[in-house]
PLY file of the C-alpha trace (Angstrom):
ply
format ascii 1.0
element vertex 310
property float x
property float y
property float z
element edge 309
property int vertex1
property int vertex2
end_header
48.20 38.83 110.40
51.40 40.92 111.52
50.62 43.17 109.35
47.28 43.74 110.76
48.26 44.04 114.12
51.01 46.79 112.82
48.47 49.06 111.24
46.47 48.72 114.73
49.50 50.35 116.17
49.98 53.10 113.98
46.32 53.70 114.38
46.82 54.24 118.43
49.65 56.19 117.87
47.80 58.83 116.15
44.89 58.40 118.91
46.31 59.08 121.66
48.28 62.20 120.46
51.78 61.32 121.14
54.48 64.39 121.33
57.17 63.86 119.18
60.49 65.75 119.39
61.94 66.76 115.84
63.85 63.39 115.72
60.05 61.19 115.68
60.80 60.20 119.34
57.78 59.46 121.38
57.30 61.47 124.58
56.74 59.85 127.51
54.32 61.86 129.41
52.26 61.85 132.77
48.73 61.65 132.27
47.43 60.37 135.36
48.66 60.92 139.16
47.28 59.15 142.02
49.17 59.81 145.27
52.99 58.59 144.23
51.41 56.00 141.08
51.56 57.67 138.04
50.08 56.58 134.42
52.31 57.45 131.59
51.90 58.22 128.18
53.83 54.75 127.06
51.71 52.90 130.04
48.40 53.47 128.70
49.67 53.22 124.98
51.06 49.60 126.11
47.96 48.79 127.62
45.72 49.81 124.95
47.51 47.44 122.39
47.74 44.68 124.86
43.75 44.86 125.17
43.94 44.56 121.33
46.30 42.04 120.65
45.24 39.59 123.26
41.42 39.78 122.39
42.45 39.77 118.96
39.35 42.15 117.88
39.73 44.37 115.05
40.12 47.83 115.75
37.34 50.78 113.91
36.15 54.17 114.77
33.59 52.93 117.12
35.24 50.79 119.52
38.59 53.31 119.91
37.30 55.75 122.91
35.81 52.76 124.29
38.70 50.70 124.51
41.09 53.90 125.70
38.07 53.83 128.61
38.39 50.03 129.69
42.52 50.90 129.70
42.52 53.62 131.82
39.96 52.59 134.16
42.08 49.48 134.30
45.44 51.32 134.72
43.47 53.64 137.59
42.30 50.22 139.89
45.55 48.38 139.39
47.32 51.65 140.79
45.03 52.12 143.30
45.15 48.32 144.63
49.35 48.71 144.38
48.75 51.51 146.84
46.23 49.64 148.78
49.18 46.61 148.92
51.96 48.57 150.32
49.91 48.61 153.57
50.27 44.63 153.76
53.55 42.44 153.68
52.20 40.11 151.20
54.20 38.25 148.35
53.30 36.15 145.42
55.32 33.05 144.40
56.95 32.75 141.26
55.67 29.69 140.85
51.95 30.96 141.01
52.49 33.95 138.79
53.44 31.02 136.03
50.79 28.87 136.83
48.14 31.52 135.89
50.49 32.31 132.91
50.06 28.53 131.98
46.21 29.09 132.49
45.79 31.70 129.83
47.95 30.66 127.44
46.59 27.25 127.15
50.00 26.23 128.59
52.21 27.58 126.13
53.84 30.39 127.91
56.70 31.01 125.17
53.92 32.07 122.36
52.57 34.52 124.74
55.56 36.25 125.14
56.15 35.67 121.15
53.40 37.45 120.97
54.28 40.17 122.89
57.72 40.60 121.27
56.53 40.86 117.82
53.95 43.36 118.92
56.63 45.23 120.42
54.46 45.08 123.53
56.08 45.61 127.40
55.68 41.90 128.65
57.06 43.44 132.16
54.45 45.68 132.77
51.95 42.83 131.98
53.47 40.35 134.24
53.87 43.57 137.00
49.84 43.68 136.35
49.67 40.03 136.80
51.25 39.96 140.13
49.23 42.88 141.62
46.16 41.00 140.28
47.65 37.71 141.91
48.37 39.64 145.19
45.46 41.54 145.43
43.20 38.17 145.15
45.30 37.08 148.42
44.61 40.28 150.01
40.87 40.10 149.65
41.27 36.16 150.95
42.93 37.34 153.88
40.60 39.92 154.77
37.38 38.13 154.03
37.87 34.48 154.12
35.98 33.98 157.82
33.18 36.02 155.88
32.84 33.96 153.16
30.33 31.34 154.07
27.16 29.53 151.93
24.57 28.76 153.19
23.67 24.89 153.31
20.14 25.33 151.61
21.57 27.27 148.80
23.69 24.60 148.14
21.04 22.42 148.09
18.79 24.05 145.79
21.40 24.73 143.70
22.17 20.97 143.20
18.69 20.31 142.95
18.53 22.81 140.07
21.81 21.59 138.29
20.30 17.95 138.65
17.37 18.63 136.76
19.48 20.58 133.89
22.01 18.06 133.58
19.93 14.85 134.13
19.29 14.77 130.42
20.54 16.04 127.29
18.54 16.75 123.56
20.25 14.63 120.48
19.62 15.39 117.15
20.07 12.99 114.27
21.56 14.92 111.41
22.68 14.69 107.48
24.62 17.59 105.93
25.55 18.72 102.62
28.60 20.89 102.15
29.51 22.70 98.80
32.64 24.19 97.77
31.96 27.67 96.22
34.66 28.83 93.69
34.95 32.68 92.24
33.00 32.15 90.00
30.15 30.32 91.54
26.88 32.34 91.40
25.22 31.51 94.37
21.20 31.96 93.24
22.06 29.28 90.20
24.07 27.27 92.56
20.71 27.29 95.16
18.23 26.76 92.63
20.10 23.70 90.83
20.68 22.51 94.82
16.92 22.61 95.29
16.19 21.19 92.09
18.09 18.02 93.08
16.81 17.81 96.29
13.10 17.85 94.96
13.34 15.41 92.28
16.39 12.91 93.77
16.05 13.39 97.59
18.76 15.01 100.08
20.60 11.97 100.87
21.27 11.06 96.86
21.99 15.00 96.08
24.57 14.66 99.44
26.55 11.92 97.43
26.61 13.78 94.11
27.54 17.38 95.07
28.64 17.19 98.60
32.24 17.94 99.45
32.11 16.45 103.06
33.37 13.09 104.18
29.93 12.42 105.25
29.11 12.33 101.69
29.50 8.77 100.70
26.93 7.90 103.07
24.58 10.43 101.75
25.55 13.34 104.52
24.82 11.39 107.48
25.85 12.45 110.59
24.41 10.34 112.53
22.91 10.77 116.16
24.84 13.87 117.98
24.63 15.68 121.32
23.32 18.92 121.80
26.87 19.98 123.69
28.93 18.81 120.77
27.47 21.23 118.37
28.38 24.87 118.08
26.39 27.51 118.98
25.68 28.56 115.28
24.90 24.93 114.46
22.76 24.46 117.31
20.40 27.63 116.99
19.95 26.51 113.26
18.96 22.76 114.04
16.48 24.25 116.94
14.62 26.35 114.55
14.26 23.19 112.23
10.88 20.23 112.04
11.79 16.95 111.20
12.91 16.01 108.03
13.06 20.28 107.37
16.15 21.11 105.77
17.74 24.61 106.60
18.43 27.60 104.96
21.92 28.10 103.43
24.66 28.65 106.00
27.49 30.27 104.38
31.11 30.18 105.44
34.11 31.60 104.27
34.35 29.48 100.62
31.64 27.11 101.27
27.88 26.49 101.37
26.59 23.92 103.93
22.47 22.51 104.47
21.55 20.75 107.64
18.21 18.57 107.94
17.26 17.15 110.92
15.94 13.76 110.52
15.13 13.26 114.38
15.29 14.66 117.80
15.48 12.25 120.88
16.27 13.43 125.02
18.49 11.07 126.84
18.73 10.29 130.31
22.23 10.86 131.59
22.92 8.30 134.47
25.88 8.45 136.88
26.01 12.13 137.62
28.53 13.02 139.75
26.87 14.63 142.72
29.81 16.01 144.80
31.49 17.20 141.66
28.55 18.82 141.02
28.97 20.33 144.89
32.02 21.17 145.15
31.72 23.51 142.00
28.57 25.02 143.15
30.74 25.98 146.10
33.41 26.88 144.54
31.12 29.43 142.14
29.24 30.85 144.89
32.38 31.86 147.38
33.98 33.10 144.15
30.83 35.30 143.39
31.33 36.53 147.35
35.00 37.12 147.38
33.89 39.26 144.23
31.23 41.32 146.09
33.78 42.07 148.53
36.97 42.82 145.77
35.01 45.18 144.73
33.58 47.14 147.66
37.00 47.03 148.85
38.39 49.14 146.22
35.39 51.20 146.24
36.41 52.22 149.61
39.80 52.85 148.58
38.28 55.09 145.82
36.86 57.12 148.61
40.16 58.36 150.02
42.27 58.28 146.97
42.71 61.54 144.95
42.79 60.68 141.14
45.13 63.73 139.17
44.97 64.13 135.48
47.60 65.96 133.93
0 1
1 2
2 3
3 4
4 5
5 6
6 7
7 8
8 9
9 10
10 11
11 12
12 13
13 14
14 15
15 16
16 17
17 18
18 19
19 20
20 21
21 22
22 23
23 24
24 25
25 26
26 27
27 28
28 29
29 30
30 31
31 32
32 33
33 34
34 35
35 36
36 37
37 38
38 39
39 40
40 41
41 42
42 43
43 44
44 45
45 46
46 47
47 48
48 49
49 50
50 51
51 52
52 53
53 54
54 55
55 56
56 57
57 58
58 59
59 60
60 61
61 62
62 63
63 64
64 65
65 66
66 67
67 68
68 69
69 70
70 71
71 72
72 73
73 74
74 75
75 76
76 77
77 78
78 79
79 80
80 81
81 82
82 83
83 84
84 85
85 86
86 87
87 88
88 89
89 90
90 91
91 92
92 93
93 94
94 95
95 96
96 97
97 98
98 99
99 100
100 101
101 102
102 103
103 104
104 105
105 106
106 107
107 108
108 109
109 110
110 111
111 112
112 113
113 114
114 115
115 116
116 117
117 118
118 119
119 120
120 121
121 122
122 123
123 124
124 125
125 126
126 127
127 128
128 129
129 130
130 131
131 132
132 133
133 134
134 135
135 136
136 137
137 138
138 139
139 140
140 141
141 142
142 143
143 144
144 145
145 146
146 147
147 148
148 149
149 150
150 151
151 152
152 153
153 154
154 155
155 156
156 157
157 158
158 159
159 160
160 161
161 162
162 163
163 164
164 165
165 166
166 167
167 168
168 169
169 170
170 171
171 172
172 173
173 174
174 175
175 176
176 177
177 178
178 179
179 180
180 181
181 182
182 183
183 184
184 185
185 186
186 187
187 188
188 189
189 190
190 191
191 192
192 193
193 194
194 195
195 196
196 197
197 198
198 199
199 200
200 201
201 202
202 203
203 204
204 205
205 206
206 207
207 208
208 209
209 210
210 211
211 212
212 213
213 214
214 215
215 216
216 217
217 218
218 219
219 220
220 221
221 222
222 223
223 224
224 225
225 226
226 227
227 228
228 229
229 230
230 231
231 232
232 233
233 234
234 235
235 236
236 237
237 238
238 239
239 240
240 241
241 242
242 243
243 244
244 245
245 246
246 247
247 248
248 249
249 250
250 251
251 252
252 253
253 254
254 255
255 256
256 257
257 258
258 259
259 260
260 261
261 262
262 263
263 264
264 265
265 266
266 267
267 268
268 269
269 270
270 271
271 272
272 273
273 274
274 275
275 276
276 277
277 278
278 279
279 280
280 281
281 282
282 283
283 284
284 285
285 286
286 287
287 288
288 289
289 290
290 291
291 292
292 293
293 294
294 295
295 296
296 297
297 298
298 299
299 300
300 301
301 302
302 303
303 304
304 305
305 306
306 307
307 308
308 309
C-alpha cells in the first residue's frame, strides 16, 4: 500500500514540473498571488497529494489535470476567505479544531497524522486549512444567522414526506451460495457444474455441498433481512430478481457468490420519532441556507480580489 502511495508521488513530481537545482533540490516557487496570499510550488504539490491520499483513489492519466484543478481552485478560496478573515477578530478554539479532527478520522486522530507522516505530507498546512474552514463557517454564522429562517410549512411538508418514506421498509428473504475460486478454477466449468446441481438437486442442497459460507449448513439461508442492511451492490441485484429467481454470478475478488430471493414482504415501522425527524429537517435546511450564502459571500469577494499567476 506504501508503496503505492510512493509511486503516486513520484508521479506528481514529474506533473507539476518541479525546478531542481544540480543537487535534486526542489524549488519552491510562486505560482499564484492574490493580494499578500501567495500559492507556492510545495503548497499546491502538498495539496495535490493530500487530495490523493485521503480519498485514497488511484491516480491515471485522466484524473491528473483534474485533480491539479480541484487543488488550486481550493488553494485560491481558502486564500481568498484568509483575506476575507483578517477584516474580523474571530478565533477558533483548539478544542473545536480537534473535534472536527475526531469527526473525520472516525476518532482516531493519531492515524491521521500517521498517515500524513508516512506520506511525507505537511499536516500544518492541513490543520492551517482546517482552521480557516472552521473560522470561516463562524464568519458566515455571524453574518447571516438573523437571515437564516424556515419556513413553518416547509417543515411540515417535509415531515410529511419523510413520514411516508420511512413509515415502512421492503425485506427480502434470502439464501446464498458462496464459492471459493482457486487459480486454477475455470469459471465456465465451475458455472455449468453449479447449474447442473442446482437443476437436478435444488439450491438449498447444492448450498450445503459446495458453499463456503457459514450459511451453508442450513442450505444458504439468510433468512428475512432489511432493505437498509444490505449494500448497495447487493440490493440492486436482489431488486432485479422474481421470487424463487436466482441471480447471475457476482464475482469478488477470489470468490463466486448466487443470491435467490425466496420472498419479499414491506413492514410497517411503528414508533417513529417525529421531532428527531424535525429537528434534522431543520438542521438540513438552515445548513443548505448558510451554504447559499458561503458561497455568494465569496463570490463577492471574488469580485474585488485580483488573482496573479506567476
Amino acid at each position: 500500500m506504501i508503496d503505492k502511495i510512493l509511486k503516486k508521488f513520484v508521479i506528481f513530481f514529474f506533473l507539476l514540473n518541479f525546478e531542481t537545482s544540480a543537487f535534486g533540490a526542489i524549488q519552491n516557487k510562486i505560482l499564484i498571488k492574490i493580494e499578500n496570499e501567495i500559492i507556492s510550488s510545495y503548497e499546491l504539490k502538498n495539496k495535490i497529494n493530500t487530495l490523493i491520499v485521503l480519498s485514497n483513489k488511484e491516480v491515471n492519466q485522466s484524473n491528473i489535470d483534474k485533480l491539479k484543478k480541484i487543488a488550486v481552485n481550493q488553494l485560491i478560496n481558502l486564500k481568498m476567505k484568509k483575506i476575507e478573515l483578517a477584516k474580523y477578530n474571530l478565533e477558533i478554539d483548539r478544542n473545536n479544531i480537534n473535534s472536527y479532527l475526531k469527526k473525520i478520522s472516525s476518532g482516531n486522530i493519531q492515524e491521521l497524522k500517521n498517515k500524513f507522516k508516512i506520506n511525507n505530507l505537511d499536516y500544518n498546512i492541513y490543520l492551517d486549512e482546517i482552521k480557516t474552514q472552521l473560522t470561516w463557517q463562524k464568519l458566515i454564522f455571524s453574518l447571516y444567522k438573523d437571515k437564516v429562517i424556515i419556513e413553518e410549512k416547509v417543515i411540515n411538508d417535509d415531515l410529511e414526506k419523510s413520514l411516508k418514506l420511512n413509515s415502512t421498509i421492503k425485506e427480502y428473504n434470502l439464501s446464498e451460495m458462496d464459492i471459493l475460486l482457486d487459480d486454477n478454477t475455470e469459471l465456465s466449468k465451475k458455472l455449468s457444474e453449479l447449474n447442473f446441481q442446482i437443476q437436478n438437486y435444488g439450491f438449498e442442497e447444492t448450498a450445503k455441498q459446495f458453499s463456503g459460507s457459514y450459511s451453508a449448513s442450513d442450505g444458504g439461508r439468510l433468512g428475512w433481512l432489511s432493505e437498509k442492511s444490505l449494500s448497495n451492490k447487493i440490493l440492486n441485484t436482489v431488486n432485479k430478481l422474481k421470487i424463487n429467481e436466482i441471480s447471475d454470478p457476482i464475482i469478488s475478488g477470489n470468490s463466486l457468490m448466487l443470491i435467490k430471493l425466496n420472498n419479499v414482504r414491506v413492514k410497517q415501522v411503528k414508533n417513529i420519532n417525529t421531532e428527531k425527524l424535525r429537528e434534522n429537517i431543520i438542521k438540513r435546511r438552515k445548513n443548505e441556507l448558510f451554504s447559499l450564502y458561503s458561497n455568494s459571500h465569496l463570490s463577492k469577494i471574488k469580485n474585488n480580489l485580483l488573482v496573479e499567476y506567476k
